[in-house]
ROKOLPA-105131 format. One record per residue (C-alpha): x, y, z; residue in one letter; residue number from 0. Coordinates in steps of 0.02 Angstrom, whole numbers, plus 50000, padded with zeros to 5 digits. Example, Ala and Ser with C-alpha at 12.3 -4.5 7.8 and 13.67 -1.06 7.14 Angstrom:
BEGIN
{site {50615 49775 50390} "A" 0}
{site {50684 49947 50357} "S" 1}
This chain:
BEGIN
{site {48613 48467 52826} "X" 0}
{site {48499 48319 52899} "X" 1}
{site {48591 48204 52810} "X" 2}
{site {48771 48279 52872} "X" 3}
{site {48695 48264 53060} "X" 4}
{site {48644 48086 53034} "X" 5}
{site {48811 48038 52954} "X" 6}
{site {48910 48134 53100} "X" 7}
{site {48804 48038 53218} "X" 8}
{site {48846 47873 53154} "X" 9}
{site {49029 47908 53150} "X" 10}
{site {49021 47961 53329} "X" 11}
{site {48933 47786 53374} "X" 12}
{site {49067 47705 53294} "X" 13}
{site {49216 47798 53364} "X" 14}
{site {49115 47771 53553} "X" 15}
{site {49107 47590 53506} "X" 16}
{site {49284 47580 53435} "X" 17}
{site {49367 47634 53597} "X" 18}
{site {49256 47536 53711} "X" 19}
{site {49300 47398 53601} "X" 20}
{site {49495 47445 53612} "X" 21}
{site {49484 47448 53784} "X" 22}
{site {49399 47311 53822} "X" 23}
{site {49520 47209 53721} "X" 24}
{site {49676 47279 53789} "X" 25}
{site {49604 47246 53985} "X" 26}
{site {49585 47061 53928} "X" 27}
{site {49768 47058 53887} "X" 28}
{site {49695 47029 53692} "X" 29}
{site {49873 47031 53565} "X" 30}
{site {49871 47018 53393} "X" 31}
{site {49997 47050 53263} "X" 32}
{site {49997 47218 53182} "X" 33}
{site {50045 47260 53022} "X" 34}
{site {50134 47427 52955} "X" 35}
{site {50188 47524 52805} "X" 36}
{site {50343 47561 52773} "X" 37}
{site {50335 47752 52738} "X" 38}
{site {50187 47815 52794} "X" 39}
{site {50072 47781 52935} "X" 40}
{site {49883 47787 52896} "X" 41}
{site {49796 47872 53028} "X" 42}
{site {49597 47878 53008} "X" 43}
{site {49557 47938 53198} "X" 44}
{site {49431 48070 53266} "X" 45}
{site {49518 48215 53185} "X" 46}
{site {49516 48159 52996} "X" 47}
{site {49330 48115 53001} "X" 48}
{site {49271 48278 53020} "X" 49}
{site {49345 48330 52833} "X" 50}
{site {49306 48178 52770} "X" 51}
{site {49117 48193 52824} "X" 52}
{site {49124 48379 52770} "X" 53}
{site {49184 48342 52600} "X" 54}
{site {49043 48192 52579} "X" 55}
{site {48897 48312 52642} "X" 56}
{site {48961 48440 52512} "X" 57}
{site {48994 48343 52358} "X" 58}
{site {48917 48410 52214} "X" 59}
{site {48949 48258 52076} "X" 60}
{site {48884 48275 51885} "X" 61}
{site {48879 48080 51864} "X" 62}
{site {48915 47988 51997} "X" 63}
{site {48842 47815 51913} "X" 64}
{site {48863 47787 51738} "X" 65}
{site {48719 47889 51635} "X" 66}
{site {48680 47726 51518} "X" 67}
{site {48732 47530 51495} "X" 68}
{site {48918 47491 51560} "X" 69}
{site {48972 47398 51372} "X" 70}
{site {49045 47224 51407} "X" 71}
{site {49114 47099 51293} "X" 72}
{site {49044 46911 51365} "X" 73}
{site {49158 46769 51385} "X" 74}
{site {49119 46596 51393} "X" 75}
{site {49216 46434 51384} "X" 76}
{site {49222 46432 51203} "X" 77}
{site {49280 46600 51187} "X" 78}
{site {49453 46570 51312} "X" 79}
{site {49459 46402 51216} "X" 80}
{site {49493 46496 51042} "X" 81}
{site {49673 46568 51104} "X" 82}
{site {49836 46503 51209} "X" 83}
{site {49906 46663 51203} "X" 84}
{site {49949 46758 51367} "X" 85}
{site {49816 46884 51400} "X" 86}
{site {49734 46983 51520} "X" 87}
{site {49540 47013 51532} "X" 88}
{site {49479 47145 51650} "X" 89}
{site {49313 47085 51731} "X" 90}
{site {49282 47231 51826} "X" 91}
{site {49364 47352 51966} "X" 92}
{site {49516 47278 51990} "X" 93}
{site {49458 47086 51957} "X" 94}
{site {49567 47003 51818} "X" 95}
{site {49572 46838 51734} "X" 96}
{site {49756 46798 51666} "X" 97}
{site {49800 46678 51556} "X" 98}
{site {49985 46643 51566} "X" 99}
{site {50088 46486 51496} "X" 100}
{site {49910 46402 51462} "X" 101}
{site {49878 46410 51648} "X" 102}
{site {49743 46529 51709} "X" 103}
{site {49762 46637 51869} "X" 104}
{site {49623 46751 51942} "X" 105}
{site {49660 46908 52042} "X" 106}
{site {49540 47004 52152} "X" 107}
{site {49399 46902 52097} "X" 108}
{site {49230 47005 52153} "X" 109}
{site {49079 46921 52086} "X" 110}
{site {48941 46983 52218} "X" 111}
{site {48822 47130 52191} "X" 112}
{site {48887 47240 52330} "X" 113}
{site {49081 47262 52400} "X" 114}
{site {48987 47262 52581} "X" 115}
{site {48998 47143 52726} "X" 116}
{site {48782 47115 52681} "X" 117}
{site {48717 47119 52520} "X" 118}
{site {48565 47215 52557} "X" 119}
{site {48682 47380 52579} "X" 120}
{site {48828 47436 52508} "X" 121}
{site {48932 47500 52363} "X" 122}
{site {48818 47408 52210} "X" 123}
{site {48886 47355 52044} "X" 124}
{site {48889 47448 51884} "X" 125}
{site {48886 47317 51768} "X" 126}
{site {48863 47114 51800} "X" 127}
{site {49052 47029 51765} "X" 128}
{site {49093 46956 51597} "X" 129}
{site {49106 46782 51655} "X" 130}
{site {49012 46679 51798} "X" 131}
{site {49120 46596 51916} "X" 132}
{site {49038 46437 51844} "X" 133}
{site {49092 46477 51651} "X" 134}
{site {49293 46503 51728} "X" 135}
{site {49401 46374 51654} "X" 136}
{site {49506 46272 51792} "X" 137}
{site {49611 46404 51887} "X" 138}
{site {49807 46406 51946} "X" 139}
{site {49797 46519 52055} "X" 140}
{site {49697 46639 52147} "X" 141}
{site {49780 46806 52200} "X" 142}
{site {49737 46920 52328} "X" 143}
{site {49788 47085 52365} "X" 144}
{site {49712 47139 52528} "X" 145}
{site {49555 47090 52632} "X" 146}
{site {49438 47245 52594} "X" 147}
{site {49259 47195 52523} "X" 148}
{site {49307 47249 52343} "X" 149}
{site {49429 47145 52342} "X" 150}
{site {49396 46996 52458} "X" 151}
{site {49215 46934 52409} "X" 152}
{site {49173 46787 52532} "X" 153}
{site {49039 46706 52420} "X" 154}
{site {49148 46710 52283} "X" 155}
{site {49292 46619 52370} "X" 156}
{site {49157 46498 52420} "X" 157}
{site {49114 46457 52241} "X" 158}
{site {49288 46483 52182} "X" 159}
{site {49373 46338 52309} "X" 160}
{site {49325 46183 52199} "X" 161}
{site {49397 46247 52046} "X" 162}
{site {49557 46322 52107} "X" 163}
{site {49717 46232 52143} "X" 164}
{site {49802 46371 52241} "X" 165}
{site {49763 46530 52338} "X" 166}
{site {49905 46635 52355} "X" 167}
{site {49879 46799 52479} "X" 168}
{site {49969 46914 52592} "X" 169}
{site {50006 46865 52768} "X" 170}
{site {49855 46814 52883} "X" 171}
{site {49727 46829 52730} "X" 172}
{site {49746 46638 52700} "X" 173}
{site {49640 46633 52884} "X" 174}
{site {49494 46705 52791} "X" 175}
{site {49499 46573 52648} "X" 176}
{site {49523 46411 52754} "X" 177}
{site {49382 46491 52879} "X" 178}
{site {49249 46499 52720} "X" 179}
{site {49283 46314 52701} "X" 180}
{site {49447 46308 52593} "X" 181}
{site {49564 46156 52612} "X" 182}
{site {49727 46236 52696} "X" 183}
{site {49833 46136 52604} "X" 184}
{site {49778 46256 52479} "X" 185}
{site {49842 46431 52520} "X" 186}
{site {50005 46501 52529} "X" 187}
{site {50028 46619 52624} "X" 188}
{site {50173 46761 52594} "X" 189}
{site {50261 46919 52668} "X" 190}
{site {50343 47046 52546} "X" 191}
{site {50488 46998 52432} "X" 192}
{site {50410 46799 52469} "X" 193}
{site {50393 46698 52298} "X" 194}
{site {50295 46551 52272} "X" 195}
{site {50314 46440 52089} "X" 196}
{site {50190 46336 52028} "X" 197}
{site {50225 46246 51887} "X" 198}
{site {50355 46362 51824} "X" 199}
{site {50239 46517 51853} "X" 200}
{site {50328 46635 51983} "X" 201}
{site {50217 46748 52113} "X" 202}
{site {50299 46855 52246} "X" 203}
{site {50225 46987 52364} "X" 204}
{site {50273 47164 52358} "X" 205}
{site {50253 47306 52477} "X" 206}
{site {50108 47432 52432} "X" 207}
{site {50056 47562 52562} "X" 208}
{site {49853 47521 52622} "X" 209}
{site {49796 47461 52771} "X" 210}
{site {49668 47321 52804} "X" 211}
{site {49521 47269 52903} "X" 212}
{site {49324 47221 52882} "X" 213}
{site {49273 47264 53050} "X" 214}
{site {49291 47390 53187} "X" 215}
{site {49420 47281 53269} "X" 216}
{site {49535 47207 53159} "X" 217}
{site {49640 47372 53097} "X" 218}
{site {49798 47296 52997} "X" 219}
{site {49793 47121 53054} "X" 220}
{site {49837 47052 52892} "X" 221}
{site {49943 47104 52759} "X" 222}
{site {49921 47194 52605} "X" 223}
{site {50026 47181 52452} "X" 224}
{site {50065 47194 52272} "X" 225}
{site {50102 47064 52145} "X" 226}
{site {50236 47021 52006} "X" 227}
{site {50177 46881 51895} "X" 228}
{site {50301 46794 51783} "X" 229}
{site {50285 46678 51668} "X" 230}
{site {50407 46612 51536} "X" 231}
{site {50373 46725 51407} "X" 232}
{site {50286 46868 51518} "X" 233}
{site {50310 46990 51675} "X" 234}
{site {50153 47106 51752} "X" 235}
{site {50135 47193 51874} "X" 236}
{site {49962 47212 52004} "X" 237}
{site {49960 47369 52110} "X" 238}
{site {49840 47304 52210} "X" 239}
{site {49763 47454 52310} "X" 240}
{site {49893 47580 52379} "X" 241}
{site {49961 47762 52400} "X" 242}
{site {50121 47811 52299} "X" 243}
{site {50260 47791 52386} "X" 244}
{site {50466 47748 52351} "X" 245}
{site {50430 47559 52350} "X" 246}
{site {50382 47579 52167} "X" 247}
{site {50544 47621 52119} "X" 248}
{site {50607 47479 52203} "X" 249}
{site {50496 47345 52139} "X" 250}
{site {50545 47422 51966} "X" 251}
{site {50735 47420 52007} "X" 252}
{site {50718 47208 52061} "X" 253}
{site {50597 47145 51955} "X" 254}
{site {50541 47256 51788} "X" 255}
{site {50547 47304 51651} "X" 256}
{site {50362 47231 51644} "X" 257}
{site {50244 47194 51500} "X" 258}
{site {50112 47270 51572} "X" 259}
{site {50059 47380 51734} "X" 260}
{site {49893 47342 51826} "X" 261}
{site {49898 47508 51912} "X" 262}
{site {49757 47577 52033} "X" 263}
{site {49678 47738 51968} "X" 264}
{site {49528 47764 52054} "X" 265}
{site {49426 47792 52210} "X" 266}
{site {49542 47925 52244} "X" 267}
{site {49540 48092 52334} "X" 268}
{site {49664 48216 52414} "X" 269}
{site {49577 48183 52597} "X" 270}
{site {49655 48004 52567} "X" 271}
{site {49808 47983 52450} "X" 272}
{site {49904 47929 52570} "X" 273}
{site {49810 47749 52528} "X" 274}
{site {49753 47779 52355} "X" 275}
{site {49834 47871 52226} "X" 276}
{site {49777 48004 52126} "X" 277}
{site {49789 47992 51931} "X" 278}
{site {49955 48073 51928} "X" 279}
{site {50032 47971 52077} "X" 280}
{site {49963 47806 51971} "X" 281}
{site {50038 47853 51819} "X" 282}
{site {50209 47887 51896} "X" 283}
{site {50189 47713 51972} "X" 284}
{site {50190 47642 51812} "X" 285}
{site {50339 47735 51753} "X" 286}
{site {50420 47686 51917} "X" 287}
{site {50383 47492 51904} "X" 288}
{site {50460 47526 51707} "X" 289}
{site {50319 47433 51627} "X" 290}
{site {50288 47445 51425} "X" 291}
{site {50113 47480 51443} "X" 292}
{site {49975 47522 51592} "X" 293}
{site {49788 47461 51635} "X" 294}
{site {49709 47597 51740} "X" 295}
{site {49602 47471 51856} "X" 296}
{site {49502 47500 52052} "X" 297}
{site {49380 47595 51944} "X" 298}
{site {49202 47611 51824} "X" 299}
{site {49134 47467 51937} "X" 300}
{site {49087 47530 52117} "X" 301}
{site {49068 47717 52178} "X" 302}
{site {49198 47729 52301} "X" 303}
{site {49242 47902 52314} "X" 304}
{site {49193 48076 52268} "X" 305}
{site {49228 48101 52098} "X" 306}
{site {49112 48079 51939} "X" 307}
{site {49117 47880 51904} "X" 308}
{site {49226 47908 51733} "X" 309}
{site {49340 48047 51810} "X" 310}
{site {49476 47918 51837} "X" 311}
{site {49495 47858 51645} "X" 312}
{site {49477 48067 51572} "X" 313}
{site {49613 48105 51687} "X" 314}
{site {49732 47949 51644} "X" 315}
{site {49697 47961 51472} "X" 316}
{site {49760 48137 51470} "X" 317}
{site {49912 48096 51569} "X" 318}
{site {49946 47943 51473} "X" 319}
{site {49952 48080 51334} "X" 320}
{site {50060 48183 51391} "X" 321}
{site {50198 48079 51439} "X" 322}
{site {50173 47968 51308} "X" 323}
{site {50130 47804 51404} "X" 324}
{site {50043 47673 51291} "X" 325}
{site {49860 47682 51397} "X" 326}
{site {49751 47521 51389} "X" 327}
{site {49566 47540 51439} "X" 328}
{site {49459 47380 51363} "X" 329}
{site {49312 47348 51382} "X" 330}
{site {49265 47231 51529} "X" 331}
{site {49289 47071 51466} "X" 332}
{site {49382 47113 51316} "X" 333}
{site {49534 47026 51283} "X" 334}
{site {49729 47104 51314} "X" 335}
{site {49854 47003 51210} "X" 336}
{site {50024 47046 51320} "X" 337}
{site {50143 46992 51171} "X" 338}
{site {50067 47158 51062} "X" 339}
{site {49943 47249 51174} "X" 340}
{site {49855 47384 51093} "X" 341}
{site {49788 47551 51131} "X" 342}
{site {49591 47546 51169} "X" 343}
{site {49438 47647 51134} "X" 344}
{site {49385 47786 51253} "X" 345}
{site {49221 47660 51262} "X" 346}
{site {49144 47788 51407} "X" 347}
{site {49131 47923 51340} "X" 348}
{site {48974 47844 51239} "X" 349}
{site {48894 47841 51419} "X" 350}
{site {48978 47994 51482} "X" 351}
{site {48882 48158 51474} "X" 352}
{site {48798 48250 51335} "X" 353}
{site {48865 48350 51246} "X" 354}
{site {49006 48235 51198} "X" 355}
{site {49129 48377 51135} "X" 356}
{site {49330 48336 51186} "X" 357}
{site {49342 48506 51261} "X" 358}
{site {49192 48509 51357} "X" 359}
{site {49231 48328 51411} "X" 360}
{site {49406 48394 51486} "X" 361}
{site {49331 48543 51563} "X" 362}
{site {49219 48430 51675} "X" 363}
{site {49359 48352 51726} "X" 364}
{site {49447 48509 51763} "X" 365}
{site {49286 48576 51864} "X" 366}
{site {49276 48413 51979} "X" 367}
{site {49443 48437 52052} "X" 368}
């Protein structure tokens, strides 16, 4: 109960300071560009914190970090340097390293401890990342989805700028880069349905339904998106973060079918699907975007949400199941070959809870529903 006080306090500190802050702005004749979804409006104001701060103060959660060692598979130079083939290693939440047409592009690329403005506080890390920035090959292209913390990491940008030819993001993002000391001629900037090709490589913006901010005062100031890469002999698709919504279907009806879906599943909860979709909603994604296979990412990195940390692959790998989707869940760092990707071991359940029995493993999943 103390701890449901002092979290209600806080939020009602920020939602004083919030409206000051508002108001103060507006008085000052303050105007910024504002950015929308195109189904549904996310609304987070004074009445949806009270459930959300309810539901956090009465979370009971069997495993909320992982009970033993996250496995990774380490990758160095001389590792990338054995292979030209287009693949896909998952680094960790929804971080990917892309090879494609002997060119390597980098999406979402968290490196830093914490997904938190201060790295003294914050969601921490499972698991360290495959790959130091400073073991990354020469990079394309840098794609972002969206300016939240786990998935905009200012000291990895930082590092990032002398080894990458191009940042591509969503509108207003690029202000972030060139701010952290990024040469402008460097980032393109783009609004949904906007391509950019480099070297034969073809990027374009989608919608996906989020919002964005990393303060108290800059509510949807930039843009959020998803991605469609092509290449010459490849065609994925990155969710980035978002709630399910029609524009899946679209992006499938323009640009698939896809080799592969990069499809959020995780950090998710009914309080706020609107913004990020439950297993169910990710899966249909996939089926929407009519991609040959799917990689579950946004999840077995950071705690995020309310459910046990390896929730989000049980339940996709049981969906996956049923509808007969062809699932991928490597190990971080472990290498996706695109021309014949292949089904991957349930590697968490090693680290899961004991006992390890498939029905007893399902019925956890059932009870944290």
């Amino acid at each position: 109960m103390k701890i449901l006080m002092s979290l209600l306090v806080v939020l009602g500190a920020l939602i004083v300071i919030i409206l000051i802050s508002k108001y103060w702005f507006a008085s000052r004749g303050h105007k910024t560009q504002i950015f929308s979804n195109t189904e549904k409006v996310y609304q987070s104001g004074i009445s949806s914190l009270w459930p959300i701060a309810k539901a956090y103060g009465s979370a009971k959660r069997q495993a909320p970090i992982p009970q033993g060692e996250i496995p990774l598979e380490a990758l160095t130079p001389e590792i990338l340097d054995q292979s030209t083939e287009d693949t896909v290693y998952r680094l960790g939440h929804s971080t990917l390293l892309m090879r494609l047409d002997g060119e390597y592009l980098l999406i979402d690329p968290v490196f830093s401890e914490r997904a938190s403005p201060v790295q003294w506080a914050g969601p921490k890390r499972f698991h360290q990342s495959p790959i130091s920035i400073a073991d990354l090959p020469a990079i394309k292209a840098v794609i972002i989805s969206h300016d939240h913390y786990d998935h905009l990491d200012r000291a990895a940008i930082e590092q990032l700028a002398a080894k990458v030819q191009h940042f591509v993001t969503p509108l207003k993002v690029g202000e972030y880069l060139t701010t952290w000391g990024v040469d402008a001629i460097q980032v393109t900037e783009l609004e949904w349905w906007q391509s950019v090709e480099l070297n034969g490589l073809s990027i374009t913006a989608t919608p996906a339904q989020h919002f964005s901010g990393r303060g108290l005062l800059d509510r949807n100031q930039t843009l959020w998106a998803s991605w469609v890469i092509q290449g010459l002999q490849h065609k994925v698709f990155f969710s980035g973060d978002s709630g399910y919504f029609n524009g899946f279907k679209e992006i499938g009806e323009r640009y698939g079918p896809f080799d592969l879906s990069m499809i959020e599943t995780g950090a998710y909860n009914e309080l706020w699907s609107d913004i990020h979709m439950l297993p169910e909603q990710s899966l249909q994604a996939h089926i929407d975007v009519q991609a040959k296979a799917m990689m579950p990412i946004h999840n077995g990195t950071f705690d995020l949400a309310l459910h046990d940390w390896f929730e989000p692959f049980e339940r996709i790998n049981q969906l996956a199941k049923q509808q007969n989707v062809t699932l991928l869940t490597p190990k971080f760092g472990q290498a996706v070959m695109l021309a014949n990707p292949q089904a991957s071991e349930l590697w968490w359940r090693a680290i899961m809870l004991e006992p390890q029995n498939t029905d007893e493993l399902n019925q956890v999943v059932i009870n944290s529903n």
